[in-house]
C-alpha positions in Angstrom: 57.8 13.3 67.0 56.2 10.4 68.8 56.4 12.6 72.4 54.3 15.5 70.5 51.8 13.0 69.3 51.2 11.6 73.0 51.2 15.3 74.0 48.6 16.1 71.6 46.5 13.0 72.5 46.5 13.6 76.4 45.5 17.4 75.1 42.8 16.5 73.2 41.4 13.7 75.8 41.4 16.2 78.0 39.3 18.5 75.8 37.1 15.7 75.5 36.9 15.5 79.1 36.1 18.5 80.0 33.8 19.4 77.3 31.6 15.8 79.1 31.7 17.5 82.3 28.5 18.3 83.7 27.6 21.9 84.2 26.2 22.6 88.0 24.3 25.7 89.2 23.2 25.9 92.8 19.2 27.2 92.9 17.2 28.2 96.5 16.2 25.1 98.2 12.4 26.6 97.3 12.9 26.9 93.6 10.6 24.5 91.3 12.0 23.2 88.7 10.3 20.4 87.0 13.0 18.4 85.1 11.4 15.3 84.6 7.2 15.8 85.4 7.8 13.6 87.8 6.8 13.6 91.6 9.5 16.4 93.1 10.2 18.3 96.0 8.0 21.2 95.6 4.9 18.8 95.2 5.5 16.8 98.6 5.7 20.1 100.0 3.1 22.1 98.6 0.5 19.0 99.2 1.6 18.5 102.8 1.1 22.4 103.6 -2.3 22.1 101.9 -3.6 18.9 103.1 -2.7 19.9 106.8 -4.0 23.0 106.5 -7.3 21.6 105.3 -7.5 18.9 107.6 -7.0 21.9 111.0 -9.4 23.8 109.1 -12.2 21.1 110.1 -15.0 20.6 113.0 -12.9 17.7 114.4 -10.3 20.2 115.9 -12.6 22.4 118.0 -14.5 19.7 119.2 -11.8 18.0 120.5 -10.2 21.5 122.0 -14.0 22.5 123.6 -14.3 19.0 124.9 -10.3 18.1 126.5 -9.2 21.7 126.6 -6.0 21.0 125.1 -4.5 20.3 121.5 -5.0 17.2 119.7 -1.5 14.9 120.0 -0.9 13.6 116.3 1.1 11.0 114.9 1.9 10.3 111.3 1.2 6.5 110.8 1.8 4.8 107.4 2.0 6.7 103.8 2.2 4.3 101.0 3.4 5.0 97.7 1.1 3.3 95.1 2.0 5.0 92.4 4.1 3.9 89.2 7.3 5.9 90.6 9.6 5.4 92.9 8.6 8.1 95.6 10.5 8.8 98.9 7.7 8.3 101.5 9.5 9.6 104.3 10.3 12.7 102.8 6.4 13.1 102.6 5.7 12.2 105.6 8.5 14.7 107.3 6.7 17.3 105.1 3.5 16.9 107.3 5.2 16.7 110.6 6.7 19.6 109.8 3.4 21.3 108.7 1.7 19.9 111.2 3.9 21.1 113.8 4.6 24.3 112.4 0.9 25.4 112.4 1.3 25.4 116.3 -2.3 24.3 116.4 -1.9 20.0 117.4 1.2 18.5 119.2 3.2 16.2 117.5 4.1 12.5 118.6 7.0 11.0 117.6 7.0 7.4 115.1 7.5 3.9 116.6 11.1 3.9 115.5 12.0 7.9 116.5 10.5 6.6 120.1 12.6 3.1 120.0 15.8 5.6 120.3 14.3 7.8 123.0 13.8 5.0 125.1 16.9 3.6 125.0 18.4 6.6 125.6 15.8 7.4 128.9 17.7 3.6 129.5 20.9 5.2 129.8 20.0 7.9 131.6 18.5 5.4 134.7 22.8 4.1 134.5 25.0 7.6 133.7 23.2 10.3 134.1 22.5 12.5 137.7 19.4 11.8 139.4 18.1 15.5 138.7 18.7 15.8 135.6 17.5 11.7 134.5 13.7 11.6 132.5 11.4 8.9 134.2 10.2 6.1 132.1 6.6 5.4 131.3 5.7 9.1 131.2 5.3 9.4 127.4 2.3 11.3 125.9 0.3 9.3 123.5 -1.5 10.0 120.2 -5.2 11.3 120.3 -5.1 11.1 116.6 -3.0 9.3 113.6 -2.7 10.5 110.4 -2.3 7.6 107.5 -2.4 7.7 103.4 -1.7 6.5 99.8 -0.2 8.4 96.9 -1.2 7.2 93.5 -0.6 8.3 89.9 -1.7 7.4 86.4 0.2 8.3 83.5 -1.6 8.8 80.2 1.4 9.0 77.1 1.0 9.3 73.3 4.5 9.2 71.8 7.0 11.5 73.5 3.8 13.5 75.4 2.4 12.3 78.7 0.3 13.6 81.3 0.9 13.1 84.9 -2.3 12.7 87.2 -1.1 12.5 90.8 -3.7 11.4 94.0 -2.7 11.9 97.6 -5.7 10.7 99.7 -5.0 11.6 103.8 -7.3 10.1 106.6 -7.4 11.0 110.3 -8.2 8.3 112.5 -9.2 8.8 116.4 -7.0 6.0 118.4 -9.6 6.0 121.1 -12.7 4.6 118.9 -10.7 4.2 115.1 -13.2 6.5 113.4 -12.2 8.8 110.5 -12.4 12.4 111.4 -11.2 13.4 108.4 -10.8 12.4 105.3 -8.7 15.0 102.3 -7.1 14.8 98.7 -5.0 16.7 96.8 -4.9 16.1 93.1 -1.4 17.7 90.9 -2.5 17.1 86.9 1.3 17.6 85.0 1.5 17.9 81.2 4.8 16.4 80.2 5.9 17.5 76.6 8.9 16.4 75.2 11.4 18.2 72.8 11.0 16.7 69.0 13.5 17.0 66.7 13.3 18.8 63.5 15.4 18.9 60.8 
């Protein structure tokens, strides 16, 4: 009798388990699906395709092709995240890198830590690798151009309900003389309305 009550216990745990095990459905990588309201995937992207196409959109661009004859080298500086959430700032900033570089209209310049590996590996090189097939040092191409930022947000809530106001301001500074060339927004408004339970 005891042996078919532990039986029955373990069964039922197990029930219980399983019944607390969560459900997971695998979605395209380009699907939005706002869970929270908060600051997602689909907004870092849809703002850095937007913002960079503005910003190439501008007078800046051709004058600098009509007067060096080449494309503008641009490097993403420093994107802070003064907002109330915790928001991945890299992941933003790879999302303009890659819509800057995907336009095919500027060159792209690596960060100060993504260069910090190159040259050490150009290091290596000078010790193991042949002499035709080592890169020389010194020969890097440097930024005409640096893109830098701030993301804010205010959040307005009355009970469950809030609304969302997101900010991401985007300047592009010329390295040679440090004046803005550019200067864009993008503003994402999100009306959060929570589920109330009724009897």
């Amino acid at each position: 009798m005891r042996m078919f009550r532990t039986c029955g216990i373990v069964f039922l745990s197990l029930l219980l388990l399983g019944g607390c095990a969560p459900k997971v459905t695998r979605i395209e990588a380009g699907e939005v699906r706002d869970l929270s309201g908060r600051w997602n995937d689909s907004d870092s992207q849809m703002v850095a395709e937007a913002m960079i196409q503005d910003c190439l959109n501008r007078p800046w661009l051709s004058e600098f092709s009509a007067k060096s004859g080449k494309k503008p080298d641009i490097i993403v500086g420093q994107i802070r995240n003064r907002s109330s959430e915790h928001i991945s700032a890299e992941t933003f900033t790879k999302d303009l890198e890659r819509a800057l570089l995907n336009s095919g209209r500027a060159s792209f310049v690596a960060s100060a830590e993504e260069r910090q590996g190159v040259r050490e590996e150009r290091l290596d090189m000078d010790v193991n690798a042949a002499p035709e097939t080592r890169q020389t040092m010194g020969m890097e191409a440097g930024a005409n151009f640096m893109l830098i930022g701030t993301l804010n947000s205010i959040t307005d809530r009355e009970g469950k309900d809030a609304v969302v106001f997101y900010q991401v301001n985007l300047e592009l500074v010329d390295l040679s003389n440090n004046r803005k060339v550019w200067i864009g927004d993008k503003k994402i408004k999100k009306f959060v309305e929570r589920a109330r339970y009724r009897p």
